[in-house]
Backbone as CSV, one residue per row, in Angstrom:
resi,resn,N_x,N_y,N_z,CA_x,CA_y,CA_z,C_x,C_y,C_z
1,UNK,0.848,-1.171,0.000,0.000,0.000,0.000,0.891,1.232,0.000
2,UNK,0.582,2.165,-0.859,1.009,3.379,-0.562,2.226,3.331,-1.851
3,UNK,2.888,4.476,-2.173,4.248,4.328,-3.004,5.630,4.966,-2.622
4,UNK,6.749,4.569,-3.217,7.700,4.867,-2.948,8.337,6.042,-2.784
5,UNK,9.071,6.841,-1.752,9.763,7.866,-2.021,11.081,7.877,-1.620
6,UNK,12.367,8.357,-2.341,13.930,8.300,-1.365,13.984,8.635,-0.620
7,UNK,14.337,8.683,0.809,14.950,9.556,1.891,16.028,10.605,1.710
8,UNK,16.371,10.904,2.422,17.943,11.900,2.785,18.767,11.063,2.183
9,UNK,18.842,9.822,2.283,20.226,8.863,2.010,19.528,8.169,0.667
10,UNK,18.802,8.315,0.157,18.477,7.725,-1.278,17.803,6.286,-1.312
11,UNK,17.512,6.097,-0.081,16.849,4.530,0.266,15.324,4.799,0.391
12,UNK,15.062,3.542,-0.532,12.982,4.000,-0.845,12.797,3.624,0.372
13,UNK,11.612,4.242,0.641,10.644,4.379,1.721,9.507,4.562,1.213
14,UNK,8.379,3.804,1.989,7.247,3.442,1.465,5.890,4.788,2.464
15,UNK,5.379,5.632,1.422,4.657,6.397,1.936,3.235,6.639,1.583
16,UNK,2.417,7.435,2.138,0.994,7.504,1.826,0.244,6.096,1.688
17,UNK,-0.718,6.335,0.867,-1.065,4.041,0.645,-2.904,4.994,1.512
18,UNK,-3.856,3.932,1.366,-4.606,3.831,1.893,-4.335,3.241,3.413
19,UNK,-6.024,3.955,4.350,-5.443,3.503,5.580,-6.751,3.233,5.783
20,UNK,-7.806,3.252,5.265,-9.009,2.935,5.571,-9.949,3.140,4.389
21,UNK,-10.956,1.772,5.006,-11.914,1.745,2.941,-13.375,1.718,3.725
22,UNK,-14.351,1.836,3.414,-15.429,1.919,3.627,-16.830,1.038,2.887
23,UNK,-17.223,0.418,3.301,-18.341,-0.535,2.429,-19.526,-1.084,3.297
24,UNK,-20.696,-0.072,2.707,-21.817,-0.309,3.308,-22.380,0.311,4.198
25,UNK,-21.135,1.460,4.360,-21.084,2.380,5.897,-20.469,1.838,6.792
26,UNK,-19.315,0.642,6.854,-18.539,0.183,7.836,-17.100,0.420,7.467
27,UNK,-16.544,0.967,8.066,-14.985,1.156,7.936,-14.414,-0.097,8.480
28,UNK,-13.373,-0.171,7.382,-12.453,-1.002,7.469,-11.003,-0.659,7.979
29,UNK,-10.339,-1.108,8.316,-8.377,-0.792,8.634,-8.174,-1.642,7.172
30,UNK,-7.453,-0.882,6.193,-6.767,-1.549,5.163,-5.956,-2.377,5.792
31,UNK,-4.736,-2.289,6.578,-3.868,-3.485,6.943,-4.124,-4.450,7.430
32,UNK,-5.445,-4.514,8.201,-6.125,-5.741,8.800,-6.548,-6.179,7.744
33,UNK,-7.342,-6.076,7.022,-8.194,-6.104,5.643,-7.260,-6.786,4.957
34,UNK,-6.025,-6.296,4.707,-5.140,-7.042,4.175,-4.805,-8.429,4.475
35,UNK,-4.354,-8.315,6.006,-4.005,-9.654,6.596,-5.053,-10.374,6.375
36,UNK,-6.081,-9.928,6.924,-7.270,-11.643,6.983,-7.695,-11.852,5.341
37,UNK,-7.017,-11.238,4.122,-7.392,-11.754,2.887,-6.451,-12.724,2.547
38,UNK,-4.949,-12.390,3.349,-4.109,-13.228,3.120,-4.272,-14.276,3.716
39,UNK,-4.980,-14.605,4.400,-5.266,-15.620,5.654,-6.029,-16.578,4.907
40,UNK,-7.259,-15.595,4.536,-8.250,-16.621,3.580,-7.924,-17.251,2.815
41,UNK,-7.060,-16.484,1.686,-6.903,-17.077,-0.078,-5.381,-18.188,0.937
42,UNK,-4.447,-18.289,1.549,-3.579,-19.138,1.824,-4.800,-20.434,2.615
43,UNK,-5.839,-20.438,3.057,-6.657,-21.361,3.588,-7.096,-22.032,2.843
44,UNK,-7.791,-21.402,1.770,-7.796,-21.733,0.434,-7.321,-22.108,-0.522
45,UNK,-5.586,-21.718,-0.550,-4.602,-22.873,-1.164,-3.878,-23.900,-0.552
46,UNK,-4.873,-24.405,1.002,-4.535,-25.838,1.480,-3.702,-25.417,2.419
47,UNK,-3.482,-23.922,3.302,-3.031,-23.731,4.055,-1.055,-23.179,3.808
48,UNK,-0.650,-23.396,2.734,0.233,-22.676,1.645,0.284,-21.236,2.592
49,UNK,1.198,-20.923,3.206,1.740,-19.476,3.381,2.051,-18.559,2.171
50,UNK,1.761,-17.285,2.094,1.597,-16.370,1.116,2.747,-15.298,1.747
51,UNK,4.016,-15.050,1.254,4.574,-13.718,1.129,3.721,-12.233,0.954
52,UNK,4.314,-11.770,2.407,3.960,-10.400,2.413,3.851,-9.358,1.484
């Protein structure tokens, strides 16, 4: 989430990105949102861990 910018020392750093989505009138935390999709679809490929 979010995109890249250099620092002082020229090393990306990851900034802005969504931080919250909304559906139905319920807010969500994107990073949770994230995790438990990764949770699902790896449950779903037989329990297979998925890279961050």
């Amino acid at each position: 989430m979010g995109h890249y910018r250099l620092d002082g020392n020229d090393k990306p750093m990851r900034v802005g990105g969504v931080k919250y989505t909304i559906k139905v009138g319920i807010v969500y935390g994107a990073a949770q949102l994230l995790k438990d999709v990764r949770a699902m679809v790896a449950e779903a490929k037989g329990g297979r861990p998925l890279s961050p």
